[in-house]
C-alpha positions as CSV (number, residue, x, y, z in Angstrom):
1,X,15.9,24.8,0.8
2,X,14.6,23.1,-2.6
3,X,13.9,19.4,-2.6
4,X,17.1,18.5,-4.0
5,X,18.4,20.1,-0.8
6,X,15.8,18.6,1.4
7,X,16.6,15.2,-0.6
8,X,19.7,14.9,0.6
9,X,19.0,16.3,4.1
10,X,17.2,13.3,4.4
11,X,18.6,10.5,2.4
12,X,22.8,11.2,2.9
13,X,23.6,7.7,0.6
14,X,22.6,5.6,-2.1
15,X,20.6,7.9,-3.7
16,X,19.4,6.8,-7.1
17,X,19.4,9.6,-9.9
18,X,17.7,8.3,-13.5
19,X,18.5,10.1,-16.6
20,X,15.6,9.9,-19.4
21,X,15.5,12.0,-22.8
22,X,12.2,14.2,-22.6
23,X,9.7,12.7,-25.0
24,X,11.8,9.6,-25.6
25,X,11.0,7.0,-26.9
26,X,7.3,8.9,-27.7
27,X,6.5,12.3,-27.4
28,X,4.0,11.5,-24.3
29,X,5.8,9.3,-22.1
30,X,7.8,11.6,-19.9
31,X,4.7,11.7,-17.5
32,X,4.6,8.2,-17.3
33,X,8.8,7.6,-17.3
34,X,8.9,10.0,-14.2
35,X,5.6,9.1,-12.1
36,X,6.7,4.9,-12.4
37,X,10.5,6.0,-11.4
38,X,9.1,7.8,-8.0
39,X,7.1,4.2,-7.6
40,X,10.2,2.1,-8.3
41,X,12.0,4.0,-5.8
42,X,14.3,6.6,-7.8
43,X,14.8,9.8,-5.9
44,X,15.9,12.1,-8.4
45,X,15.1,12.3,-12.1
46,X,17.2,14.3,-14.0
47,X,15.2,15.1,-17.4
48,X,17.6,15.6,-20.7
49,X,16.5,18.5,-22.9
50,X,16.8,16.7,-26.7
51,X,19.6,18.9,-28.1
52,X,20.9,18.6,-32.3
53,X,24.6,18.9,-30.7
54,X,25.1,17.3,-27.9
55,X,28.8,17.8,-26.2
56,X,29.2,15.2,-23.4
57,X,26.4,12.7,-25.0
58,X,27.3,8.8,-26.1
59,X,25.7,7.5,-28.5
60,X,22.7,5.9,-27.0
61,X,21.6,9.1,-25.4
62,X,22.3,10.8,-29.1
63,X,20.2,9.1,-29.9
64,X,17.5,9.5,-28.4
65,X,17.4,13.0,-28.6
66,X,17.3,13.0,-32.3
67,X,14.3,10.6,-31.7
68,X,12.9,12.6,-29.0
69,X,13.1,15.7,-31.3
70,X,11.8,13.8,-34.7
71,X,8.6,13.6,-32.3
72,X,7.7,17.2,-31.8
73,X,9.6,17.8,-28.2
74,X,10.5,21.4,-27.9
75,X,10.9,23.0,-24.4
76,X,7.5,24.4,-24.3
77,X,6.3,21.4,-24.5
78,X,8.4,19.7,-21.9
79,X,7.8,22.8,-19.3
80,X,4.0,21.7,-19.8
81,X,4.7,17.8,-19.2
82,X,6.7,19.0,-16.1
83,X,3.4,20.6,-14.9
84,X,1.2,17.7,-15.5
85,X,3.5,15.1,-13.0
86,X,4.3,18.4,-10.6
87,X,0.2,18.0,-9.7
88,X,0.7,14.5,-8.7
89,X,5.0,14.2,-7.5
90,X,6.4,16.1,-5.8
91,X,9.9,14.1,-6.4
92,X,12.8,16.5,-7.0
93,X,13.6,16.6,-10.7
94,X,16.2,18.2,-13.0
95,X,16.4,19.3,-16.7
96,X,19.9,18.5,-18.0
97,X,21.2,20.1,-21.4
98,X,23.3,22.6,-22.9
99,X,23.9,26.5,-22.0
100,X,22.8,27.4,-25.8
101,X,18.9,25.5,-25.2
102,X,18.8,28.1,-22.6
103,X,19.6,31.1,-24.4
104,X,18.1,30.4,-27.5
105,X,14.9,30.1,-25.5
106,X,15.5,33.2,-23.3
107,X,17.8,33.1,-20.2
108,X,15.8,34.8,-18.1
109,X,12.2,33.5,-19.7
110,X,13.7,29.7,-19.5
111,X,15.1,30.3,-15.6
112,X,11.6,31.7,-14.5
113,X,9.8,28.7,-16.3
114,X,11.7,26.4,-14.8
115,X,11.2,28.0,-11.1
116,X,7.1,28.5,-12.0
117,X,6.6,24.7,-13.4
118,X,8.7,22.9,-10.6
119,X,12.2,21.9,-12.2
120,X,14.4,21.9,-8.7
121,X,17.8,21.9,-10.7
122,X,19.9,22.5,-14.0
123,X,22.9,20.7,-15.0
124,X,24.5,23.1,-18.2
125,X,27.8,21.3,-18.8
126,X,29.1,24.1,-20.8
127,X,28.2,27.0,-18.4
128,X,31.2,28.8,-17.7
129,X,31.8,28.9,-13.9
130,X,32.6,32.9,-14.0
131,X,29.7,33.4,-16.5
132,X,27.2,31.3,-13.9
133,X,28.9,33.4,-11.2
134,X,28.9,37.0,-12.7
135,X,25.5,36.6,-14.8
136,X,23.1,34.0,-13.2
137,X,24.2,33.2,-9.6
138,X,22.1,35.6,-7.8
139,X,19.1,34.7,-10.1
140,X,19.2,30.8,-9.6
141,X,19.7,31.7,-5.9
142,X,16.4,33.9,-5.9
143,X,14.3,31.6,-7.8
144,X,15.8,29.1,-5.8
145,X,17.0,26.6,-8.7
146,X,20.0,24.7,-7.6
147,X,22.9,24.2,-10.5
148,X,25.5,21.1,-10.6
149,X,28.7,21.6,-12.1
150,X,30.5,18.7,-13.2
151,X,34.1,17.3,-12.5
152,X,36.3,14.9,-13.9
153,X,39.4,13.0,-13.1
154,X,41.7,16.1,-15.1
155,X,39.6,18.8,-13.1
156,X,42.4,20.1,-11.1
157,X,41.5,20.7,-6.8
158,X,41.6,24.6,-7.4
159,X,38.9,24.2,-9.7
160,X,37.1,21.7,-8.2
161,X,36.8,24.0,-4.9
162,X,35.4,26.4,-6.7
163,X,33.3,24.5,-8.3
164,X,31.9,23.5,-5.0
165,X,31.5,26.9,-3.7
166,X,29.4,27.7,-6.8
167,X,27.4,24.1,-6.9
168,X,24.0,24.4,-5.5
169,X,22.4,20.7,-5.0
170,X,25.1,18.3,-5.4
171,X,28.4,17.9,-7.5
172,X,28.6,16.0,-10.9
173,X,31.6,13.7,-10.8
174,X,31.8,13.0,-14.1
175,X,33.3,8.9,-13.4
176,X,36.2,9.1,-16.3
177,X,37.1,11.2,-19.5
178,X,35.2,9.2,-21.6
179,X,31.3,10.2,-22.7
180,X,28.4,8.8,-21.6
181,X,27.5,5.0,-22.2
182,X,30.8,4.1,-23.7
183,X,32.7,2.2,-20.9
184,X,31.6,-0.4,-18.0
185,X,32.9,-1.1,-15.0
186,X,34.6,0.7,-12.7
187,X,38.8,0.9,-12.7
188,X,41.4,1.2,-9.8
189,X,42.1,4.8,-11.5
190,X,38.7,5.9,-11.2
191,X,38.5,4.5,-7.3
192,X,42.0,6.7,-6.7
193,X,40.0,9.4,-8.6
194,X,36.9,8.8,-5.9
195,X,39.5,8.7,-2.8
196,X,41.1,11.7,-4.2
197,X,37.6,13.7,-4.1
198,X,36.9,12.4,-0.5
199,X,40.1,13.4,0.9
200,X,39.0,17.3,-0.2
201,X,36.3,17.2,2.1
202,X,33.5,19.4,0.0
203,X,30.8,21.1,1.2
204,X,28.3,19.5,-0.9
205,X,26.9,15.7,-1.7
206,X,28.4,14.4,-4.7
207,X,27.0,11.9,-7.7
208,X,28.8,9.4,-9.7
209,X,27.8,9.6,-13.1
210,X,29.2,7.9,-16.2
211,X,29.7,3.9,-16.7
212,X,26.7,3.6,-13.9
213,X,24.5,1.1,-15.2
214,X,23.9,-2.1,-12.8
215,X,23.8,-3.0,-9.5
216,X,27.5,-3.4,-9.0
217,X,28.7,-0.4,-10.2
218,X,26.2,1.2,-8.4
219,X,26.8,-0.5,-5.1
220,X,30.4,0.8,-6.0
221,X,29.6,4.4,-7.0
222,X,27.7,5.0,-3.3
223,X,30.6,3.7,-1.1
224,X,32.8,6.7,-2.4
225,X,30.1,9.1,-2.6
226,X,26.2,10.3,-1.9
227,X,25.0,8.2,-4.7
228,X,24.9,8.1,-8.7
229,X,23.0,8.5,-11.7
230,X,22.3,6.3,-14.6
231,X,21.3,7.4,-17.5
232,X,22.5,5.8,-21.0
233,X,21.5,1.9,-19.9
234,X,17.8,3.4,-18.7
235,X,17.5,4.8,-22.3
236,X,18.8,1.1,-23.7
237,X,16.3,-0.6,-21.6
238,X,13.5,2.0,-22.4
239,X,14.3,1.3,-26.2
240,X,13.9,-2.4,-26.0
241,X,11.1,-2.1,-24.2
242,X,7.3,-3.8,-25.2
243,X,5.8,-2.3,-21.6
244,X,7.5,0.9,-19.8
245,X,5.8,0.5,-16.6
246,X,7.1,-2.9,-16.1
247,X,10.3,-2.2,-17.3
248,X,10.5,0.4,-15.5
249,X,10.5,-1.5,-12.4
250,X,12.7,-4.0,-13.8
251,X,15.8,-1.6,-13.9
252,X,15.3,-0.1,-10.5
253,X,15.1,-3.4,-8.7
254,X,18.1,-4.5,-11.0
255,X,20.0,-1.7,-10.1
256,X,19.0,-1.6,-5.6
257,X,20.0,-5.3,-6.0
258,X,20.6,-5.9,-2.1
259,X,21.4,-2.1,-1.8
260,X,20.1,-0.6,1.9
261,X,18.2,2.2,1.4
């Protein structure tokens, strides 16, 4: 059992998952950005590998990869921040990006740092489920990694069960078709769309992501599943922002509102 695993062993419901670009907005900051998130009271920080071609990415998290990568990031470098804050946390953490990062780096070489520096989990949107299955599985499984595929609204119930037979950690629901960042608020589709997951009973916890970004649809995104994540309006309040730390713990306490945790 990884702490992702244990996470949820221990903490079934609104669980609070923060996206942030690695070395966004400067090169240094992803030390500070996840050591102040564990103090807020995130519980899962799900790191974003700067990529040139993003797939699933809105603008605002576009762009702060491109800023993130004008700085000098590169995934050496991030492997080494991740080393740093793995001496002092101990919070369960996950590097989000692309299946090409990974094997222009190495498959193997980038799966084995991850396991050695302390990432607990990889989210590859564009990982085929039968490549993850035929080429990686029993690798992840032995360096005990966990992996979240993601679902949508058009993902049909055959896939989706497979999906969860393969997930390791907890499900992606992915809260609409739309990218990240580009839509608020929370529709009566998407709450059919919830139900409709519920009533398939899967094996593992699930997170709404996509058009998370307050304390209302938060509040909303935990009574249909384990929790969410919020990524795109953490970026926009990191870029406006004269003091990280304090802002920082702005956004989490704007986002737990009245939330029982």
């Amino acid at each position: 059992m990884n702490r992702i695993e244990q996470l949820f062993k221990n903490k079934g419901k609104n669980i609070l998952n923060i996206y942030f670009t690695g070395g966004y907005p400067n090169l240094n900051d992803t030390e500070t950005i996840i050591l102040e998130l564990e103090k807020a009271g995130a519980d899962l920080i799900e790191i974003g590998m700067p990529y040139s071609d993003p797939l699933a990415d809105g603008p605002t998290i576009q762009e702060s990869g491109t800023a993130a990568l004008k700085n000098g990031m590169t995934l050496d470098l991030l492997f080494q921040q991740v080393a740093v804050v793995r001496k002092q946390s101990n919070i369960p953490l996950i590097m989000m990006g692309y299946f090409n990062q990974m094997m222009q780096y190495g498959d193997m070489a980038f799966l084995e740092k991850c396991a050695e520096y302390g990432i607990d989990g990889l989210i590859l949107p564009d990982m085929p489920l039968y490549v993850y299955e035929e080429k990686y599985k029993a690798t992840f499984e032995k360096l005990n990694i966990g992996i979240s595929f993601l679902i949508t609204p058009q993902t049909s119930n055959e896939r989706i069960k497979k999906i969860d037979e393969l997930s390791k950690g907890f499900i992606y629901m992915v809260s609409s078709s739309a990218i990240t960042g580009a839509k608020k608020g929370i529709s009566e589709a998407q709450l059919d769309y919830f139900n409709r997951i519920n009533g398939l009973q899967l094996q593992n916890p699930r997170l709404i992501g996509f058009g998370i970004s307050d304390h209302e649809t938060f509040s909303t995104a935990c009574q249909y599943a384990n929790g969410a994540i919020i990524g795109s309006a953490f970026i926009r309040a990191l870029k406006a922002s004269n003091n990280i730390t304090q802002t920082i713990h702005n956004f989490i306490e704007m986002v737990k509102g009245k939330v029982t945790v």
